[in-house]
C-alpha positions in Angstrom: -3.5 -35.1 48.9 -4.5 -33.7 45.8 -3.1 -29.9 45.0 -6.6 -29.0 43.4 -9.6 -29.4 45.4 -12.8 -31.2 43.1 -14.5 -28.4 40.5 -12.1 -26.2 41.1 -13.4 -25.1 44.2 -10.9 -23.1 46.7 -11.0 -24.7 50.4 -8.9 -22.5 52.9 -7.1 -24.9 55.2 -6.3 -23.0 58.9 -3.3 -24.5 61.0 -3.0 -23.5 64.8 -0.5 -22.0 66.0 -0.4 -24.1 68.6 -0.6 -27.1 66.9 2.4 -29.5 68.1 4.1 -31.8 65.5 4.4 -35.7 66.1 7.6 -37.5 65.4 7.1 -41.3 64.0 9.4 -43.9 63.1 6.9 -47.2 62.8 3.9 -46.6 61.0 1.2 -49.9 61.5 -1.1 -50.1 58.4 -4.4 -52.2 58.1 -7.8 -51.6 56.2 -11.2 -52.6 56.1 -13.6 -52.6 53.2 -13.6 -48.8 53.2 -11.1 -47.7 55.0 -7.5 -47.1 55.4 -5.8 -46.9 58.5 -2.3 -45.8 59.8 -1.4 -45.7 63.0 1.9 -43.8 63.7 4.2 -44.4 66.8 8.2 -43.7 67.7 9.8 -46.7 68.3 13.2 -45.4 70.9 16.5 -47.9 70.8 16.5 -50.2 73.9 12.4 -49.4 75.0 10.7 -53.0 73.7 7.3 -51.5 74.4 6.2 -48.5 72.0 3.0 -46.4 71.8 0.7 -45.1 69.2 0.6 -41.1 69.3 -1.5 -40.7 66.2 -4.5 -42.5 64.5 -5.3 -41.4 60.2 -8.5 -43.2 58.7 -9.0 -42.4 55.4 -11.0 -43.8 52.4 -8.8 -46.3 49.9 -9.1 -43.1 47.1 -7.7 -40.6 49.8 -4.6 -43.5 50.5 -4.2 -43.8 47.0 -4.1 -40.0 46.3 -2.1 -39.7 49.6 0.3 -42.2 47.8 0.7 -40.5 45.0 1.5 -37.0 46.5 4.0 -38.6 48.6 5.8 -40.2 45.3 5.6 -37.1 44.3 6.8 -35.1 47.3 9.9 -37.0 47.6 10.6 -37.3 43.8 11.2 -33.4 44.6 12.8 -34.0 47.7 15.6 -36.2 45.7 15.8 -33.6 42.7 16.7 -31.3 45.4 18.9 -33.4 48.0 19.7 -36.3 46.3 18.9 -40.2 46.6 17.4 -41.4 49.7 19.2 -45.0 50.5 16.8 -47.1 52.7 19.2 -49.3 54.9 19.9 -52.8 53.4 17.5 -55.3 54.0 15.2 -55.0 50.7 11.4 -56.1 51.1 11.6 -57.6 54.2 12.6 -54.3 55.9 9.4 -52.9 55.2 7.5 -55.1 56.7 10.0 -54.9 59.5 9.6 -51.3 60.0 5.7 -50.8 58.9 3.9 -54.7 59.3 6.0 -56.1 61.7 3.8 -55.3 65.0 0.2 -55.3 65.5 -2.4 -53.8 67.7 -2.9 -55.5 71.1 -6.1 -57.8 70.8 -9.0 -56.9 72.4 -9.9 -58.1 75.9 
C-alpha cells in the first residue's frame, strides 16, 4: 500500500517460492462498516458460470491507500508504455466488469 511502513519502522516482507499467482478478470467489490472486500475471479468466453479464486478484506484506510498506490502504479506504467484505453462503453462498463454479479445468497 504505502512504500513507508508507520514511524519509520522497516517490516521485512517474505514471498514463497512456491507461491502461485492468480489471474483475474472480474473483481466483485462490497463493504461493510469496516471493511472492504474484493473478491477476484476469471471470467472465460462462452463459460456463464465463474468462480471466485481469491478473497482481500481490508479496512476502508488500507482500500483507500491501496487506491492510491494503484493510481500511482499505473501513472508509471503509462509514463513507461503509454495510455491504457479501456474498451468503449464509459461508466456503465465498470459496473459491467466489477458490480455487475453478486455473491450467491445464502441458503
Amino acid at each position: 500500500m504505502s512504500n513507508k511502513p508507520p514511524h519509520g519502522m522497516k517490516i521485512n516482507i517474505e514471498m514463497p517460492p512456491d507461491l502461485e499467482a492468480t489471474y483475474a478478470n472480474f473483481a466483485i467489490i462490497s463493504h461493510t462498516h469496516s471493511e472492504i472486500i474484493i473478491d477476484f475471479a476469471r471470467v472465460l468466453p462462452n463459460m456463464p458460470k465463474s468462480r471466485v479464486h481469491a478473497r482481500i478484506v481490508m479496512t476502508p484506510v488500507h482500500a483507500k491507500l491501496l487506491l492510491q498506490a494503484l493510481q500511482q502504479n499505473l501513472e508509471r506504467y503509462e509514463s513507461q508504455f503509454g495510455e491504457i484505453t479501456p474498451p468503449s462503453g464509459g461508466s456503465d462498463l465498470a459496473h459491467q466488469f466489477f458490480g455487475g454479479a453478486k455473491p450467491p445468497e445464502k441458503p
